[in-house]
C-alpha positions in Angstrom: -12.1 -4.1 -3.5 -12.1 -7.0 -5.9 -9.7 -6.6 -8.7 -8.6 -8.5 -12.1 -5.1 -7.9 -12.1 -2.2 -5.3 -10.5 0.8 -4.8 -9.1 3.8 -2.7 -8.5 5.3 0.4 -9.7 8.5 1.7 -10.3 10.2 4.8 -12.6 13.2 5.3 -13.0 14.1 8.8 -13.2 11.3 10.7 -12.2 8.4 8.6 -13.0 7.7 4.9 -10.9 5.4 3.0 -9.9 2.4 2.2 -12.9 -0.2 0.0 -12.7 -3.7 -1.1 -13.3 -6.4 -3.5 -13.7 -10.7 -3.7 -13.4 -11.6 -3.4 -9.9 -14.8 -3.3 -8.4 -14.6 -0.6 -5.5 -16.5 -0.4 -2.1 -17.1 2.8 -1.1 -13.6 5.2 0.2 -12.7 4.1 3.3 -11.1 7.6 4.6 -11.3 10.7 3.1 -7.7 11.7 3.9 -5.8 12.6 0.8 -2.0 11.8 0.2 0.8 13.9 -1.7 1.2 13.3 -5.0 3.1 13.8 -8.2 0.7 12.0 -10.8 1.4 11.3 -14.6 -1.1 10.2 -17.2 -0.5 6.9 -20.0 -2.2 6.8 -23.4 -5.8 7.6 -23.3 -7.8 4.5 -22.6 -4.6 2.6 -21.4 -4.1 0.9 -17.7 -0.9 -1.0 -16.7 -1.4 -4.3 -14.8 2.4 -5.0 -14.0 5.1 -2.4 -13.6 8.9 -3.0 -13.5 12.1 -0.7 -13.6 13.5 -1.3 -16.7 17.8 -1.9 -17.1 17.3 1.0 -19.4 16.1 3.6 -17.7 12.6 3.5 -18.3 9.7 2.0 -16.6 8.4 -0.7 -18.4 4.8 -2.2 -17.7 2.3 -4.7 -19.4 -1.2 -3.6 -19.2 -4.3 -2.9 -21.5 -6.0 -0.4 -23.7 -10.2 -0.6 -22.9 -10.6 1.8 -25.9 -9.0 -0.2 -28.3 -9.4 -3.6 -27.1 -5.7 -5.1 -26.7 -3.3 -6.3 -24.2 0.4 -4.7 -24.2 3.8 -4.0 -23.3 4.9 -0.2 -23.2 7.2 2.2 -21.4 7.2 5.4 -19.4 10.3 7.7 -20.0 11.9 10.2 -17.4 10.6 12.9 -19.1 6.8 11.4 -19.4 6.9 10.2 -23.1 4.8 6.8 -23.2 5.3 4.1 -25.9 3.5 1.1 -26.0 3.9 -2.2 -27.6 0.6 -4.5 -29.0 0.7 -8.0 -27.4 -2.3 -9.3 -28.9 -6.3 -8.3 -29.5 -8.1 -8.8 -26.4 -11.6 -7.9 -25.5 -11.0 -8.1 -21.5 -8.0 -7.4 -19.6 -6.2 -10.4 -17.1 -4.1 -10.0 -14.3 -0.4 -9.7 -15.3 2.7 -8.7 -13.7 5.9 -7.7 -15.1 9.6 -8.4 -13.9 13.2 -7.6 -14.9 15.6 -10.4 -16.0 18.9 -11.0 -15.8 19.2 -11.0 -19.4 18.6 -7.8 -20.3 14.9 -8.2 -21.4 11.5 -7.6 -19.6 9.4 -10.8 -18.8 5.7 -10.9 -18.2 2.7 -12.9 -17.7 0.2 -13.2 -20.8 -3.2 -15.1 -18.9 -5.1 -14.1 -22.1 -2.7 -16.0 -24.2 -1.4 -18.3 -21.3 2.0 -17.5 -22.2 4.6 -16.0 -20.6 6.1 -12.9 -23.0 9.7 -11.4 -23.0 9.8 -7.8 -24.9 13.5 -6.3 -25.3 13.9 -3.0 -24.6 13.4 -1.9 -28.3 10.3 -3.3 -27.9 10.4 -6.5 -29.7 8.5 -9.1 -28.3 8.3 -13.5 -27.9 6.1 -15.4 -26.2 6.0 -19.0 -24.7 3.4 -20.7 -24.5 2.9 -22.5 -20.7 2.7 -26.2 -21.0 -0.7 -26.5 -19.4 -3.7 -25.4 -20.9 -5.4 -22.6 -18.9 -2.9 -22.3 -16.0 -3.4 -18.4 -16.1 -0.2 -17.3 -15.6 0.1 -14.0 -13.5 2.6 -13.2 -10.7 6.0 -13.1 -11.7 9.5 -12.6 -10.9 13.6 -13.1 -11.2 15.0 -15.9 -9.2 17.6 -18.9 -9.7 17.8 -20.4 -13.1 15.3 -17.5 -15.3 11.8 -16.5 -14.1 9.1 -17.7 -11.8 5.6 -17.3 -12.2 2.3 -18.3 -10.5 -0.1 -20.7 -12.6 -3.5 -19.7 -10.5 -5.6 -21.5 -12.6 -3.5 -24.7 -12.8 -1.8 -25.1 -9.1 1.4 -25.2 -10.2 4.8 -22.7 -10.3 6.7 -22.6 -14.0 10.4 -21.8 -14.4 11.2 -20.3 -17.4 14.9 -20.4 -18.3 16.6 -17.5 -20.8 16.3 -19.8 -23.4 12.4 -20.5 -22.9 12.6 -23.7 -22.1 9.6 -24.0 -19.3 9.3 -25.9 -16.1 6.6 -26.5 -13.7 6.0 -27.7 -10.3 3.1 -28.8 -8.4 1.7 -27.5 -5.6 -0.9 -29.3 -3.6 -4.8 -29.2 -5.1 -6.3 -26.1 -4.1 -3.8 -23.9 -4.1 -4.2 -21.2 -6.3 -0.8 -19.4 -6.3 -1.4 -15.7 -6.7 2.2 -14.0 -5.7 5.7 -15.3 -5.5 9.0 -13.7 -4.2 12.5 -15.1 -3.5 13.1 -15.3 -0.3 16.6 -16.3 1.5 18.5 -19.6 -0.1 16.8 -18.8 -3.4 13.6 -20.5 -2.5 10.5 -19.3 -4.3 8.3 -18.1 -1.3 4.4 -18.4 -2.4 0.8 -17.5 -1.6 -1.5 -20.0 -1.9 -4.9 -18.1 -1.5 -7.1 -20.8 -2.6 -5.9 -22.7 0.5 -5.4 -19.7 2.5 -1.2 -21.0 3.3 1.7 -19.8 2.1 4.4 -22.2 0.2 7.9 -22.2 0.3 9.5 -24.2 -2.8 13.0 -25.2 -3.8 14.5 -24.5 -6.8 14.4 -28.7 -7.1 10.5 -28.3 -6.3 10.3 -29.7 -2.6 7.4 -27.7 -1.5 6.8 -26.9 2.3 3.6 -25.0 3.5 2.8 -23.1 6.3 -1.2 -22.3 7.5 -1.9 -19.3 8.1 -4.5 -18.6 11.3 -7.1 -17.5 9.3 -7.2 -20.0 6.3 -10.0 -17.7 4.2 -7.9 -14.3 4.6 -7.0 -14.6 1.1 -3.4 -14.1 0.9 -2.4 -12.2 -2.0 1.1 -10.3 -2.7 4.3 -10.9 -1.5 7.4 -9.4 -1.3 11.1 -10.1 0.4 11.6 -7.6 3.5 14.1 -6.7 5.6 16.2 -9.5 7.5 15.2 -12.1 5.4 11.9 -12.1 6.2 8.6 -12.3 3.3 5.3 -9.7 3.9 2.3 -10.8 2.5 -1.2 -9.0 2.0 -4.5 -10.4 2.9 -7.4 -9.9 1.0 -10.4 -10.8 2.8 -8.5 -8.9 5.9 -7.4 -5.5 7.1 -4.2 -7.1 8.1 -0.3 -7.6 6.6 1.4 -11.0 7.7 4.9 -11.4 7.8 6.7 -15.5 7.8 10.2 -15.8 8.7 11.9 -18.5 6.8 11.6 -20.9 9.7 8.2 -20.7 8.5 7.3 -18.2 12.0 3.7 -16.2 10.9 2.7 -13.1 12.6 -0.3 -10.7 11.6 -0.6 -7.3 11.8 -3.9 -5.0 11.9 -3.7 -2.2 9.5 -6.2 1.1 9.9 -8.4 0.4 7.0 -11.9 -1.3 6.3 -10.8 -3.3 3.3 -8.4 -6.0 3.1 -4.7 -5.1 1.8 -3.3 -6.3 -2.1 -0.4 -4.7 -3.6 2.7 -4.7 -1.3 6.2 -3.0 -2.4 9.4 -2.6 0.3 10.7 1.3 0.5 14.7 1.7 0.6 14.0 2.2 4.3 12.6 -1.4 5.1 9.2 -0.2 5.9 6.3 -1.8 3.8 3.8 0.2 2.0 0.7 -1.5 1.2 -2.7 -0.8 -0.7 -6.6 -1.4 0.0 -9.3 -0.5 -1.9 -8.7 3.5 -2.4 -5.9 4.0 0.3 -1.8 3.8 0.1 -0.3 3.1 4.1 2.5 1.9 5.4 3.9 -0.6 8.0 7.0 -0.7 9.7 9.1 -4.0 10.4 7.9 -4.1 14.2 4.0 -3.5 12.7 3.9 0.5 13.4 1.4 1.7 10.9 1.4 5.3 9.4 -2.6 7.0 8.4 -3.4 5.1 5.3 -4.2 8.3 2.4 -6.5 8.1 -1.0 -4.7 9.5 -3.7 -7.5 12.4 -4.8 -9.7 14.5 -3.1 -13.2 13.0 -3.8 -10.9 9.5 -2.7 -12.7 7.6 -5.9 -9.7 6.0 -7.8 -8.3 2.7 -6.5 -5.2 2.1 -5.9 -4.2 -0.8 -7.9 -0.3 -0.8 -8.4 2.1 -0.2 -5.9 6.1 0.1 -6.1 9.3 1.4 -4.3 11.3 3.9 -7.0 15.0 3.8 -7.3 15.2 6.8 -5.0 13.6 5.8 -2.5 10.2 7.2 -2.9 6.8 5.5 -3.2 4.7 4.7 -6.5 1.1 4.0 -7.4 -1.2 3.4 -10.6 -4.7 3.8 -10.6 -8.2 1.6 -11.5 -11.1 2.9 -13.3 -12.2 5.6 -11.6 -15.2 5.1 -9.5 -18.6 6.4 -11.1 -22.4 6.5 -10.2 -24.4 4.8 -12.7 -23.2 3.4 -15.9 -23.6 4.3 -19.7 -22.3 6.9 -20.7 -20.2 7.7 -17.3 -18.8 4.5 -17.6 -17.7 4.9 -20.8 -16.2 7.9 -20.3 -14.0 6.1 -17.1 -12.8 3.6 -20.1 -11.4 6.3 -22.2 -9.5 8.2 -19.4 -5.7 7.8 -19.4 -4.2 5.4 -16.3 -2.6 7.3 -13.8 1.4 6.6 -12.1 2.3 8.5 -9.7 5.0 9.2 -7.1 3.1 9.2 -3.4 3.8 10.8 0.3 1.7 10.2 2.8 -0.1 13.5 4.5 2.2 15.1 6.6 1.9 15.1 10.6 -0.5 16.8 12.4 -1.9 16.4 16.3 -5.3 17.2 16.6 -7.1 17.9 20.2 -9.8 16.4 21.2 -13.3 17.9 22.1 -13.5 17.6 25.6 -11.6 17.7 29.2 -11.6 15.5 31.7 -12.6 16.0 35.2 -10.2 17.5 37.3 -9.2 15.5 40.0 -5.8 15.8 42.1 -5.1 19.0 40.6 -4.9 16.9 37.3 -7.0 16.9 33.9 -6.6 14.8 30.9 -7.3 15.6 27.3 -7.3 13.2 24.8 -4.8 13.7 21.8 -4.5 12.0 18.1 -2.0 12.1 15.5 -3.0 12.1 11.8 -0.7 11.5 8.6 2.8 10.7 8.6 4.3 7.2 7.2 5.2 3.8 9.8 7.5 5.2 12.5 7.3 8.8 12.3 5.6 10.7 15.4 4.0 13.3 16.3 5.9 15.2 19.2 6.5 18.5 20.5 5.3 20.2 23.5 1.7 20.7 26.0 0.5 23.9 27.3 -1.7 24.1 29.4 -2.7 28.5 30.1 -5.5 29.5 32.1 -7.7 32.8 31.3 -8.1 34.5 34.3 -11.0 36.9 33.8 -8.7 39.3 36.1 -4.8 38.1 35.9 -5.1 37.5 32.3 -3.1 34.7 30.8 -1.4 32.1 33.8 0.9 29.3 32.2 0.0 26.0 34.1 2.1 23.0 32.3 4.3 22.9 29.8 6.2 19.3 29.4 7.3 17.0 26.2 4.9 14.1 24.2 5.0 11.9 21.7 2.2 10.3 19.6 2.0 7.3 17.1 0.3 8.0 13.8 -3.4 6.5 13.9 -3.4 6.5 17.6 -4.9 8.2 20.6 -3.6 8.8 24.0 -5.5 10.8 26.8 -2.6 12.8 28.4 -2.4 14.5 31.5 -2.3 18.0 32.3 -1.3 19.3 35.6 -3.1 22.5 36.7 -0.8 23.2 39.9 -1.5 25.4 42.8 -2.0 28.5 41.1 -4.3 26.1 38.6 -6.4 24.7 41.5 -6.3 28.0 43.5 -8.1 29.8 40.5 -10.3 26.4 39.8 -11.0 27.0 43.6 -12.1 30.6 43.8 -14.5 30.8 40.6 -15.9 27.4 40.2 -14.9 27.1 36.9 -11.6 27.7 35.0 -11.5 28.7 30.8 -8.0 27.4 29.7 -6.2 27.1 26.4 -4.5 23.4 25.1 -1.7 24.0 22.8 0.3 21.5 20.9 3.6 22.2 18.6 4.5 19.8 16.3 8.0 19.7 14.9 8.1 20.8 11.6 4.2 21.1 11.7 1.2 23.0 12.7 0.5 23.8 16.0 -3.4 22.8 17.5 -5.0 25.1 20.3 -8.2 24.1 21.5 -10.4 25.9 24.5 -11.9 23.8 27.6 -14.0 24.5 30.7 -12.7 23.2 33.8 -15.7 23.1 36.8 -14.6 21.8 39.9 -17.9 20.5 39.9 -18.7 18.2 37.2 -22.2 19.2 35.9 -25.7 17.2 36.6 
């Protein structure tokens, strides 16, 4: 998915997570479908940036397509939206959205190449960034004001409370797209257009770090557990994580697409987006089934954020459409979506066939669908055998445990009562049955032959 703008989500009492921008989609990449809680904006309207507020309220900065403007507005607890004109725009930028210290909410204005503060009663000022056509777009709180990414212009601004601006440069090529504080209060970047990631000091020393694959595109990042920054990678299915020794390791994520939006759960595991999907990543790169969001899996996931309880929240691109005209339009006059996300809960699935029996042993392949980073499926095997004369005979019965998104062939004993009957016939019907805490259980039929067939 190529996308204009997004990031994070967040509510505060029952509403989080917001967020928006124009994406171009590939087609789903799964088909599975998350749990969700989902709220609409104003018709027409898409956030691009998403932020707790110190009020209460989730604030974000986004864009209306059917009237043709940039702005500020706010979700309440109960669902009431208000939103806040930033200027008359014919095309939405990419713009994030951040909490200050102060009291206010600061955002990136690329249209205007300004960077906007907007109290909480809505009134809004804006600075305009010392160099022309920086494009201003990631954003957040750090030492002395807020930071913020100048893509266009290689460079990281300060702004101070006051709105007095200062920026940095980073080497030519850079193209800062995300920016986090990281331990010591140094600004931690990435630098997609020269496929590193920066550290800076509040003084402006800047120390970069290559990442193995200099065009994976490295997009978001956040500040994780221990100290450690997570960033996404867009031209890979993969999430990277750089200690502050400047240590890189990659992880391989089960989708197709590369991964964008990144937000830190009150757990320490990582949620991440790509294309249509939400899934998650655990600190030691254990990776829960990545879900869409609806059934037909055609809305992109294009904000991602950790609510103040814990759970996880999303916003929403233009929904995907065949065709143009008239569909199209109609997809620019629906209301953004934010909402509150769980992944699909556990289940282990059996697969289709046995394997030969050997040793009085068999082995069935097992898999273990929806869940988040470190949850398992577990429970216990049992293997029956039907008889055609003694009925049901209970062969095995023993514990497992399964990863989500993995498989494991697992073996099943048949025993002497097992091979006896396996023995006497020539072929043996049994039953596989696997509980799931808390979850369904799977039973599937196989045909043992103590001859495999030619």
């Amino acid at each position: 998915m190529r996308c204009l703008g997004a990031h994070r989500g967040l509510l505060a009492g029952l509403l989080s997570g917001l967020l928006l921008v124009v994406c171009l989609v590939t087609p789903a990449d799964a088909a599975t479908q998350g749990r969700t809680t989902q709220l609409g904006l104003g018709q027409g309207t898409r956030a691009l940036g998403l932020v707790s507020g110190p009020d209460g309220n989730l604030w974000f900065v986004g864009h209306n397509y059917s009237l043709g403007r940039d702005l500020v507005g706010k979700v309440t607890p109960s669902g009431a939206v208000s939103e806040f004109e930033v200027s008359a725009q014919a095309s939405p930028a990419a713009a994030e959205i951040a909490a200050g210290t102060d009291g206010s909410l600061w955002f990136t204005d690329p249209n205007s190449n300004a960077i906007g503060r907007v109290t909480t009663s809505g009134q809004i000022t804006k600075f305009a960034v010392p160099t022309p056509g920086a494009a201003p777009t990631a954003i957040a709180a750090g030492p002395g004001g807020l930071w913020f990414t100048e893509e266009a212009a290689d460079k990281i601004g300060r702004i101070a409370y006051n709105g007095t601006i200062t920026e940095f440069s980073l080497p030519a090529g850079a193209r800062p797209t995300g920016i986090a504080v990281g331990p010591e209060n140094a600004l931690w970047v990435t630098a997609k257009g020269s496929g590193k990631i920066a550290r800076l000091t509040p003084s402006g020393t800047v120390t970069e770090f290559s990442l193995p694959d200099p065009d994976s595109l490295p997009h978001a990042i956040v500040a994780g557990p221990g100290g450690d920054l997570w960033f996404s990678e867009e031209a890979a299915p993969r999430v990277g994580r750089i200690t502050p020794a400047g240590v890189i390791d990659e992880f391989p994520v089960p989708t197709r697409s590369g991964t964008y939006d990144l937000a830190v759960a009150t757990d320490g595991d990582l949620w991440f987006t790509s294309g249509h999907l939400i899934g998650s990543i655990s600190v030691s790169g254990e990776t829960g089934e990545p879900a869409c969001v609806d059934s037909l899996c055609r809305l992109p996931i294009t904000a991602l954020a950790a609510g103040p309880d814990g759970s996880v929240w999303f916003g929403t691109g233009l929904r995907e459409v065949e065709g143009g005209g008239n569909a199209h339009i109609l997809a620019l006059s629906e209301s953004g979506i934010v909402g509150e996300f769980a992944p699909p809960p556990l289940a282990v699935r059996i697969g289709p066939r046995a394997g030969r029996v050997a040793a009085g042993l068999t082995t069935v392949g097992f898999s273990c669908a929806g869940g988040a980073a470190g949850e398992a499926c577990s429970g216990f095997l049992r293997l029956v055998a039907l008889a055609p004369r003694s009925g049901s005979v209970a062969l095995d019965h023993h514990r497992y445990r399964i990863s989500p998104v993995t498989g494991r062939r697992l073996p099943l004993r048949l025993g002497r009562r097992g091979t006896r009957l396996l023995a006497r016939h020539g072929r043996l019907v049994v039953r596989v049955t696997a509980t799931l805490s808390d979850g369904p259980t799977a039973s599937r039929r196989f045909v043992l032959r103590s001859h495999p067939r030619r």
